[in-house]
N, C-alpha and C positions, 0 to 999 in steps of 0.2 A: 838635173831633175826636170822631168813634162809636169806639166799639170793639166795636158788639155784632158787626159784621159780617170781623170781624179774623182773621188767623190767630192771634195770641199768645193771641186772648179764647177763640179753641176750644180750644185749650190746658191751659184751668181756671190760675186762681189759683195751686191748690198746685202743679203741675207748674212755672209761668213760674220758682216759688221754688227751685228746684228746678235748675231750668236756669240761674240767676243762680248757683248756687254751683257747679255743677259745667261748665258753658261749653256740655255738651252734650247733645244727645236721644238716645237707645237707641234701637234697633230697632223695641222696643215700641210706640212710636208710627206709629198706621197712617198710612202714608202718602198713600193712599188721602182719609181723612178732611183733612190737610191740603190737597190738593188740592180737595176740599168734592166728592168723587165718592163717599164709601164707603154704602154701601146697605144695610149690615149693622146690626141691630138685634135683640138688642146685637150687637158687636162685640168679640171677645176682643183686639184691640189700643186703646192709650189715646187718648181719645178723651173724657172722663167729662161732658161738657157736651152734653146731646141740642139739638144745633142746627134754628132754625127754616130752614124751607126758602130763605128769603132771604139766609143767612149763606151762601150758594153763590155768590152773585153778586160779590163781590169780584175785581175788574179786576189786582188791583196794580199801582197805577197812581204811579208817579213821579214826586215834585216835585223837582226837580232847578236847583240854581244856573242860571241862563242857560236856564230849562227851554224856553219859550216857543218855539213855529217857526213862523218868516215864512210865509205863504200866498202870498208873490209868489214865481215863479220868477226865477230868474238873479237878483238883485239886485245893487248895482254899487255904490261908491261912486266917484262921479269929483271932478272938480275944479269947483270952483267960485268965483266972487270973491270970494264975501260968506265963505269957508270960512277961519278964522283957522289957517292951517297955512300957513308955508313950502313943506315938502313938500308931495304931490301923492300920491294913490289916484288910480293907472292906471285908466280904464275898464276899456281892452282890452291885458292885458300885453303883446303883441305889439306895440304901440306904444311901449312904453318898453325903453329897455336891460338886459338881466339886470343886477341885480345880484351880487356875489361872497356866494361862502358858496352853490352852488346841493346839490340833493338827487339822488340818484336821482330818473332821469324816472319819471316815472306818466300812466298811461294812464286819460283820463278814462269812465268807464263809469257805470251807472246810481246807482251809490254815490260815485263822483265820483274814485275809486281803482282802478287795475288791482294785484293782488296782485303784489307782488317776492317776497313771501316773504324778505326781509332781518335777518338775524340776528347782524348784525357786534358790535353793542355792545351789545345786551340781551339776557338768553337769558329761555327759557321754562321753569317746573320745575311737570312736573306737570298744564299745561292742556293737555288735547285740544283741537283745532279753532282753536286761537288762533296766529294768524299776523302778523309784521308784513308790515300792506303796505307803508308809506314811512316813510322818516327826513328831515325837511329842518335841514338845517345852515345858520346865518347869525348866531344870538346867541352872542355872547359870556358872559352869564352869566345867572343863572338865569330859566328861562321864568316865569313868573308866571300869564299866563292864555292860555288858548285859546278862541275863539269860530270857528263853522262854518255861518254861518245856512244852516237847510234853501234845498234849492234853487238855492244861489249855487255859481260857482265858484271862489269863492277861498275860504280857511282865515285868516285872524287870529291871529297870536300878540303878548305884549307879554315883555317883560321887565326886568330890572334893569339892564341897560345900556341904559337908558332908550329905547327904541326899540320900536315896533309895525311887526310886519311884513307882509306882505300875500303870499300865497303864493297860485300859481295851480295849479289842481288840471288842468289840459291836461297841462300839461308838468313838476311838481313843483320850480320855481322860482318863485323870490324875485322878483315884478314890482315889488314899492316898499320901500320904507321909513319912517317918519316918525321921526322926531328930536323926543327932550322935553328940556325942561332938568332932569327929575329922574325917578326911578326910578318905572316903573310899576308897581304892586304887583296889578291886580286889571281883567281885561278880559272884558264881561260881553255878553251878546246877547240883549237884551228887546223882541219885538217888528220892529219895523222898524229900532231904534236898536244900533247898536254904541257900548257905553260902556270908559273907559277911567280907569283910578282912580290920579292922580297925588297930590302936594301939595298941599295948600288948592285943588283942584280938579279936577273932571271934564271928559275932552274928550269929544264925542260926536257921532255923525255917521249919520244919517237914510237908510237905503238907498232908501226909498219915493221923500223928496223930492231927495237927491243935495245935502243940505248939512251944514254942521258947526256944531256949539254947545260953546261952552263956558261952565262950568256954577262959580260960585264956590263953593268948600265950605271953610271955616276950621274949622280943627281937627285939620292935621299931615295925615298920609297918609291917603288915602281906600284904606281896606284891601275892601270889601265892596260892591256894587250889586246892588240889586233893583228889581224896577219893580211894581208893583199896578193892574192900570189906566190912570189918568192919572196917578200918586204914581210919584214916585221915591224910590229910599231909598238913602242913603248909611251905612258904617260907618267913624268915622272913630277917626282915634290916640289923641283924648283921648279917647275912650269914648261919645261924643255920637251920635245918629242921625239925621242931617239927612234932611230933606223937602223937595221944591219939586212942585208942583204943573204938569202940563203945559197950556200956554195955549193953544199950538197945534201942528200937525207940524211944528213948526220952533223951539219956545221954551217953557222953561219959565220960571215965576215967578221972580223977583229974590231975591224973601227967604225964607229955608230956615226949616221949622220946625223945631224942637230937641226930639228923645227926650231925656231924661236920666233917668240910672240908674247906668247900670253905671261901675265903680271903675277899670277896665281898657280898652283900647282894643279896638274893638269888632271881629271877625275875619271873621265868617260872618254872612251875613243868610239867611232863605227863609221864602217865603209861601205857608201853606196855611191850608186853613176859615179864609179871614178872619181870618187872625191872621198878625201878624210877630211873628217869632222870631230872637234876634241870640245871638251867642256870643262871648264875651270873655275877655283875660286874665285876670278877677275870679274867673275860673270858674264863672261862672253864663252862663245861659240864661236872659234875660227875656222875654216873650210881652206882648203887646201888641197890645191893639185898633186893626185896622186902619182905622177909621169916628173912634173918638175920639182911636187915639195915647196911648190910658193904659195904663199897663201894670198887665196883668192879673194876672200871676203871674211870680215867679220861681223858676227851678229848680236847686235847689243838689243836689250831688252826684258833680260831674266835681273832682279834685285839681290839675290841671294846666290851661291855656290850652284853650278851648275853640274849635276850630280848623276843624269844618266841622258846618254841621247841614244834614239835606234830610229830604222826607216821603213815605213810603212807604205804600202802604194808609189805614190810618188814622192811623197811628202819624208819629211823630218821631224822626230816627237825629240823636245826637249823636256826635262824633269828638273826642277829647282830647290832647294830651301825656302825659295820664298812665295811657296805656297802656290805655285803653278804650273802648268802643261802648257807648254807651246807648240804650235803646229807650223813649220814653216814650209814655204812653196816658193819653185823659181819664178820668175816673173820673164816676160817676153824679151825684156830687154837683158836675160843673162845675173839680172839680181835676185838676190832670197829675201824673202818679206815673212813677217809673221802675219798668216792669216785666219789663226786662229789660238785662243787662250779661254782653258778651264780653270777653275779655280778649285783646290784642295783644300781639306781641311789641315792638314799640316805640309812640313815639307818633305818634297820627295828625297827619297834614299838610292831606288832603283826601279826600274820599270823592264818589263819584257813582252813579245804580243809572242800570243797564241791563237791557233783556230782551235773554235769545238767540233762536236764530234758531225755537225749541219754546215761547218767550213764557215762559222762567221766569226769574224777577225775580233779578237779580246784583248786589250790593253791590260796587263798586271801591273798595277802600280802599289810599291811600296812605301807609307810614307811613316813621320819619326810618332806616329798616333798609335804604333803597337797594332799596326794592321795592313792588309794588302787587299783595297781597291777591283774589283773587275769591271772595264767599261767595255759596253759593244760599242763599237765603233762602225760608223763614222760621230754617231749621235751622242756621242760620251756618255750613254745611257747608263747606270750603274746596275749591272747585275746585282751586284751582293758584295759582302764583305767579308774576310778571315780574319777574327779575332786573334790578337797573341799578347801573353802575357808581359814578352817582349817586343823589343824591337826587332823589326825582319831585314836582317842586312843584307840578305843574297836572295835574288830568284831565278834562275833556269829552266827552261823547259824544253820538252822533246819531244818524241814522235807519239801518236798514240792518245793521246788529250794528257800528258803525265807532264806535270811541271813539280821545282823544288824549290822552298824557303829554306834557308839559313837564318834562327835566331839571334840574338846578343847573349842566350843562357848557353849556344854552343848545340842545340839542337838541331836534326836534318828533318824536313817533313816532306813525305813524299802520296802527291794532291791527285788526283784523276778527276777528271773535267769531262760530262757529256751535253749534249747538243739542248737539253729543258733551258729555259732562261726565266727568269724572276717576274713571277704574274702582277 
């Protein structure tokens, strides 16, 4: 990871020190300059680092759990022999019978949602331009993960009443169901594959080739999935980080290679500059060469469960229990240093960034307060807030300004985001 080309590194040193103790930026920082537009020289606002004309070019560009989007349209899973599922993935939900537990209908359009504007069980405090467009109802207890591959019409949820459902974005119902024998904890979207993170094993199911695999992983609950390429990577209960190798579109290796490290079981994975990064109840952060699987460095500093990390620009956002965001950044000598920490009011569950509909980069942070966070970033400014009655276990988001919460009541909400920001 650079930092030369960063927001926090135009920042200067002493100010990052500066905003770690006090959570926020004054005025006095042009704003301008963070945007990498200001043309003033000098410039009476802070700014103290004379950027090369190349530190303009930074994209903010977001690595995101499940970040990866399919290049096929409409993608399908359907049924197949060889597929180890009782159940059945509808091709065409009109062919199977609604299931109970249905949503408000929705109207499919070029984001795959027509707006209800539905505000029965969440409210909004504070965000301009944020709207629900759908609620779908069908789990019983808490959602765990949401997957949406670009282009498809159907949405993916799993939950703790062990069940993955399959929701059609036509009509805002429930076309299937699948049935596990134990609690899903972690449902991930890499590529062509939807995976799904059970006990001692992964189910997963190939939208390209329209079949299903499962995947043996020992080592208690597969809490976390990532994909690198051909590498999969699992984060599991005992703290272990399994590996299988993909052999072909339809199979991975037999036998898992083994990360070991961490003292805790392993919660969040994400891949960027060729490094994996896991986060654990140990409360560390170890980093890990992607090519060898050695682990490079670890990063101590979070007091509580280290509960979601993803990459942003250059940097690394970690999310804790214990009530903070950490920002880390390589340093010149090859180390990662934390050089920035906001403080929450409770602890984080999960976080994901998006861009609005003006491409400025937003932090969704969910924490165990019965709500989800929006910072612009770089400033951790706080947009606004989404009220829920529960807690929000799962968030996703996709192309279009459309992001999804998963509740603890088993609720899906599905959010549309434009470019106003909070006066």
């Amino acid at each position: 990871m650079k930092t030369d080309a960063s927001v926090f590194k135009r920042l200067g040193r002493r100010n990052q020190e500066n905003i770690a103790r006090n959570h926020q930026v004054k005025s006095a920082v042009c704003k301008y300059w963070l945007q990498g537009k200001c043309t003033r020289n000098p410039c009476r606002y802070l700014h103290p680092d004379q950027a090369k004309p190349d530190t303009f070019k930074s994209e903010y560009v977001w690595k995101n759990p499940n970040g990866y989007k399919s290049k096929n349209s409409q993608p399908k899973i359907k049924d197949k022999e060889n597929c180890d599922q009782k159940q059945k993935i509808v091709q065409k939900t009109e062919q199977s019978e609604v299931k109970a537990g249905q949503s408000k209908s929705m109207e499919l359009t070029k984001t795959g949602f027509k707006d209800e504007k539905c505000h029965d069980l969440q409210t909004l405090f504070g965000v301009k331009g944020l709207s629900m467009v759908a609620r779908l109802e069908g789990h019983s207890k808490d959602v765990t993960g949401i997957a949406f591959p670009s282009g498809s019409s159907y949405l993916f949820s799993c939950s703790n009443d062990k069940s993955l459902r399959v929701w059609d974005c036509n009509s805002g119902q429930c076309g299937d169901v699948i049935n596990f024998d134990d609690e899903c904890a972690t449902l991930v979207e890499e590529g062509p594959w939807i995976f799904a993170g059970l006990k001692d094993m992964i189910k997963a199911w190939n939208l390209e080739t329209q079949t299903a695999v499962t995947i043996r992983a020992n080592g208690g609950m597969v809490n976390a999935i990532t994909m690198f390429e051909d590498i999969l990577f699992a984060g599991m209960e005992d703290g272990t980080i399994l590996s299988w190798k993909s052999t072909s579109k339809t199979s991975f290796s037999e036998e898992a290679t083994s990360l070991k490290g961490h003292k805790g079981s392993v919660l969040s994975l994400i891949i960027g500059a060729k490094k994996l990064f896991s986060g654990s109840t140990d409360h560390t952060i170890r980093v890990w060469d992607i090519e060898s699987l050695e682990c490079k460095h670890v990063l101590n500093g979070h007091t509580g469960d280290v509960t979601s990390v993803i990459c942003w620009d250059q940097y690394l956002l970690s999310g804790s229990l214990d009530k903070t965001i950490k920002v880390w950044g390589a340093t010149e000598s090859g180390s990662i240093e934390e050089v920035y920490k906001h403080d929450v009011d409770d602890g984080v569950v999960a976080f994901c960034g998006i861009h609005d509909a003006v491409e400025k980069p937003i932090l969704l942070c969910s924490c165990k307060d019965n709500g989800v966070c929006l910072y612009d970033l770089p400033l951790f400014a706080e947009r606004g807030r989404i009220l829920s009655k529960d807690d929000i276990k799962a968030i996703q988001v996709s192309t279009e300004g459309l992001f999804f919460t998963g509740d603890a009541a088993g609720s899906v909400s599905v959010w549309k985001l434009n470019g106003e920001t909070v006066s």
